[in-house]
C-alpha positions as CSV (number, residue, x, y, z in Angstrom):
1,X,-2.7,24.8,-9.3
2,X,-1.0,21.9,-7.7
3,X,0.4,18.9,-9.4
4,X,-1.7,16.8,-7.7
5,X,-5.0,19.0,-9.1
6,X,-3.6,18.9,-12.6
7,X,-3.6,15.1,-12.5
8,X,-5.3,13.1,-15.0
9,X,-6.1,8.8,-13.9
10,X,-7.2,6.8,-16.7
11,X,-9.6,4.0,-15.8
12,X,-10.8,0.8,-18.3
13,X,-13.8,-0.9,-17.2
14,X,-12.9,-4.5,-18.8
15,X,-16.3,-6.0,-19.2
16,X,-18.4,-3.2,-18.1
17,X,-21.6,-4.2,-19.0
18,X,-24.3,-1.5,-18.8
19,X,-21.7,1.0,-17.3
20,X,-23.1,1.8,-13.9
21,X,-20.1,0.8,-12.2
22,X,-17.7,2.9,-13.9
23,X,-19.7,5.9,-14.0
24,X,-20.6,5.5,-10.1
25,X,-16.5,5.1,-9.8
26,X,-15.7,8.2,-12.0
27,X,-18.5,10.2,-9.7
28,X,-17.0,9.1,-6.4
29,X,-13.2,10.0,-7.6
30,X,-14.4,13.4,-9.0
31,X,-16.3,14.6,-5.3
32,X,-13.8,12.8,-2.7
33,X,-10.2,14.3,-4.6
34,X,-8.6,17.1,-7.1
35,X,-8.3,14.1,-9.6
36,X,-9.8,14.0,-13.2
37,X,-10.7,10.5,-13.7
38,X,-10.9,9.8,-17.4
39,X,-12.8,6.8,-17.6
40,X,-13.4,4.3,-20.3
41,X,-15.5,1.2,-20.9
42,X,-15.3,-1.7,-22.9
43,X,-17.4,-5.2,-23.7
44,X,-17.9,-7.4,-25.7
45,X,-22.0,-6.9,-25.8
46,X,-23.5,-3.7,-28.1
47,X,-26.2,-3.6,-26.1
48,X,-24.7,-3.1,-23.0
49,X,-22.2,-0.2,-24.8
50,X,-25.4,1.3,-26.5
51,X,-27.0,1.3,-22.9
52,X,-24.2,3.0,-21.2
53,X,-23.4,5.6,-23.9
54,X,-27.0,6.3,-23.5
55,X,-27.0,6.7,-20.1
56,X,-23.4,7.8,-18.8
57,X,-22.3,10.7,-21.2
58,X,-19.2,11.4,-18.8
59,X,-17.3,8.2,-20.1
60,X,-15.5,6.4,-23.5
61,X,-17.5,3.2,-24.6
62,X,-16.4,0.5,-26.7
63,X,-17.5,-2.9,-28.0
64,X,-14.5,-4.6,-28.0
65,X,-13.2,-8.1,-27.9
66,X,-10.5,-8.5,-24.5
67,X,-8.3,-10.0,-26.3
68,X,-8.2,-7.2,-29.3
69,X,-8.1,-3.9,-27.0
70,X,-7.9,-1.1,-29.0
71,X,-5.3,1.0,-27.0
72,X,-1.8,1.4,-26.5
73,X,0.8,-0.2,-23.9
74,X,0.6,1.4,-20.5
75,X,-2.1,4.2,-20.5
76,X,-4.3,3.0,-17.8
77,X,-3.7,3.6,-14.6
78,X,-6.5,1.4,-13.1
79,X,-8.0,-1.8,-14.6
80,X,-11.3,-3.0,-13.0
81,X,-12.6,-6.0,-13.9
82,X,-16.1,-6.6,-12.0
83,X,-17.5,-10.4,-12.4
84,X,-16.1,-10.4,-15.9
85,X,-13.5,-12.5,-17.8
86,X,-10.2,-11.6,-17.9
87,X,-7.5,-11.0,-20.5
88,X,-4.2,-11.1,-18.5
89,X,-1.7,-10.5,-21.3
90,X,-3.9,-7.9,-22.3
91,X,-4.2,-6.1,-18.8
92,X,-0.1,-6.2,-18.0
93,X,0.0,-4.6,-21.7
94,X,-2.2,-2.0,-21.0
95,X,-1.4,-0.8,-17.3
96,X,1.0,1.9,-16.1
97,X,4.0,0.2,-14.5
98,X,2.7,1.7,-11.2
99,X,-1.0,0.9,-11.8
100,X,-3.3,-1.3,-10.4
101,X,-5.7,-4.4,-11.7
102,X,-8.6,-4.3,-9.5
103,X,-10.8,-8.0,-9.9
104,X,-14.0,-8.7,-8.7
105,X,-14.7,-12.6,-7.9
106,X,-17.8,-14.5,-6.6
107,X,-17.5,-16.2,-3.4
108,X,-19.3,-19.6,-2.8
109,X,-22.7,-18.0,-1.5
110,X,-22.6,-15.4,-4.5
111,X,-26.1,-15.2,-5.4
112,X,-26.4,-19.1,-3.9
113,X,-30.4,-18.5,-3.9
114,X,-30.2,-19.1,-7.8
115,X,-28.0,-21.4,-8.0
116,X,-29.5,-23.8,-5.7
117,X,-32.5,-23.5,-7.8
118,X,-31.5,-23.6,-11.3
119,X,-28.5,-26.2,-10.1
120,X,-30.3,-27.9,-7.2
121,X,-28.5,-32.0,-6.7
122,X,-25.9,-30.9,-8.7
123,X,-22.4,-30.7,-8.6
124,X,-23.0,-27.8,-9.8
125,X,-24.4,-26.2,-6.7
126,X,-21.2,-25.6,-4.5
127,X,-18.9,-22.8,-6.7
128,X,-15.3,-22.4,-5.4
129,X,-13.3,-19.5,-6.8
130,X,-9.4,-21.0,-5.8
131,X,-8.6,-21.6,-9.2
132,X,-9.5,-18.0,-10.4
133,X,-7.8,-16.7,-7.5
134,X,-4.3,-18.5,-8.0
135,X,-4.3,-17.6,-11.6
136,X,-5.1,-13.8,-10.4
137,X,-1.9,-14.3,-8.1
138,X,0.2,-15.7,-10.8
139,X,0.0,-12.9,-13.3
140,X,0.0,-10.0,-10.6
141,X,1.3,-9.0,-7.4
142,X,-1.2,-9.5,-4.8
143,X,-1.1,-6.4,-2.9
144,X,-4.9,-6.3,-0.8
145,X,-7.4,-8.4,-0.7
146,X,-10.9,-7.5,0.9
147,X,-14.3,-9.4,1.0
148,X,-17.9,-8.1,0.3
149,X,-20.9,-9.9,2.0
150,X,-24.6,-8.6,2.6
151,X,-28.2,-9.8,1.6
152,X,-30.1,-7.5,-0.8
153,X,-33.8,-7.2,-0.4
154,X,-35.6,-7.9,-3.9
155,X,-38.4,-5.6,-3.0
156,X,-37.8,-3.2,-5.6
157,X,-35.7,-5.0,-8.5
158,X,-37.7,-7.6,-10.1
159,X,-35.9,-11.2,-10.4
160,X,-36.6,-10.7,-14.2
161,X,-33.9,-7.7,-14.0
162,X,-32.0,-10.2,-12.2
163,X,-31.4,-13.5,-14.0
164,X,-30.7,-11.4,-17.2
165,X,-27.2,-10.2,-15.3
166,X,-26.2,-13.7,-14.0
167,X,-24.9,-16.6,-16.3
168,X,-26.5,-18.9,-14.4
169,X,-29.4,-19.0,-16.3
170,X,-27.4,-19.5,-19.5
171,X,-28.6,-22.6,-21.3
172,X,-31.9,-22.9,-18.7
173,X,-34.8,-24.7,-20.5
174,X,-37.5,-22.1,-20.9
175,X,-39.5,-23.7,-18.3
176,X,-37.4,-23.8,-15.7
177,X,-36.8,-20.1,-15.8
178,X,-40.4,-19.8,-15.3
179,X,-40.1,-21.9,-12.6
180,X,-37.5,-19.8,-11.1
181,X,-39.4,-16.9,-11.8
182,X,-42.4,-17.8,-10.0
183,X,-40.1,-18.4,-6.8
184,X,-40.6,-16.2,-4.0
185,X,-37.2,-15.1,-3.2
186,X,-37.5,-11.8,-1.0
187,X,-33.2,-11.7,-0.3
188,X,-30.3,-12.4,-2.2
189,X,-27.1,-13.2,-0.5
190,X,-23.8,-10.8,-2.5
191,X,-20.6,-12.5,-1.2
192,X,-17.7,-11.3,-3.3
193,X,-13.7,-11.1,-3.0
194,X,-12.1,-7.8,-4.5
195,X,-8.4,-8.9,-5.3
196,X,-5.9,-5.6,-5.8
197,X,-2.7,-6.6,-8.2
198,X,0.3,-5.1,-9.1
199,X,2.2,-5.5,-12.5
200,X,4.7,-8.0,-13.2
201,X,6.6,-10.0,-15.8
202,X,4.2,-12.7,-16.3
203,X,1.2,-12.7,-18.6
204,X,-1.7,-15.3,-19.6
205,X,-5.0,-15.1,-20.6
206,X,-8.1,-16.8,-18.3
207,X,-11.7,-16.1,-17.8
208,X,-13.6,-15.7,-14.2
């Protein structure tokens, strides 16, 4: 057995909601290489942890707070942090020196269907993600950067399923979530940056 085979990567899924992501990741590592992916999740939501222990046996879940991880200095290898806040201090603590912080951010027509409805003649309405971005290049070493665009047909996920993973419907008036809810909205635009750090010396803590 090679070295390469006998390999273990650990991966932490900061903010990893219902866990699909990580699992998918873990699956795709484990058929395309000879590497065991060890791979652990954590959020702040025991719903979301009960939900993914539930579903995803082949994975570590834990309700955690970001800025408490349970875990010590430099055992992951990979940090992904999908549409989530982030806990820089927390992530330079916890990755290898070699590792790599992985950081999924909205562009400006992320899910701009909904937000021109809920936010519609607000200032509200236009999002920009350049502050998010230059604090992600202040605390890492901006090694890749790649962008994610396509329109997703809603014909088999309600908009229910929807609006309960977005926080743009946080502090919506009942009514106007039922007004968004009887919209007909067949597509939804995804239009996402994936930013690929390195570690360095600096530290912080921010949210998406």
């Amino acid at each position: 057995m090679t070295e390469t085979s006998k390999k273990r990567i650990n991966i932490l899924d900061a903010g990893c909601g219902e866990g699909s992501h990580l699992s998918s990741i873990q699956e795709k590592i484990s058929q395309d290489t000879a590497l065991n992916p060890l791979g652990v999740g954590i959020d702040i939501s025991k719903e979301g942890i009960s939900l993914a222990s539930r579903e995803y046996p082949n994975a570590i879940w834990c309700v955690t707070d970001l800025a408490h991880c349970p875990f010590a200095g430099e055992q992951f290898d990979f940090i992904l942090n999908i549409l989530s806040p982030s806990n820089y201090s927390e992530f330079t603590r916890m990755i290898t020196d070699d590792g790599m912080v992985i950081k999924v951010i909205p562009n400006r027509d992320y899910l701009k269907e909904l937000r021109e409805a809920f936010y519609n003649e607000t200032n509200r309405q236009e999002y920009s993600n350049d502050k998010t971005l230059a604090l992600f290049k202040s605390h890492f070493q901006l090694v890749d950067v790649e962008q994610v665009r396509y329109r997703f047909a809603l014909d088999h996920t309600p908009i229910e399923s929807l609006l309960q993973m977005t926080p743009l419907s946080w502090g919506s008036t009942e009514e106007g979530l039922q007004k968004i809810l009887q919209m007909d909205v067949p597509e939804i635009t995804i239009d996402l940056t994936i930013l690929f750090g390195k570690k360095n010396r600096t530290t912080g803590l921010t949210n998406i």
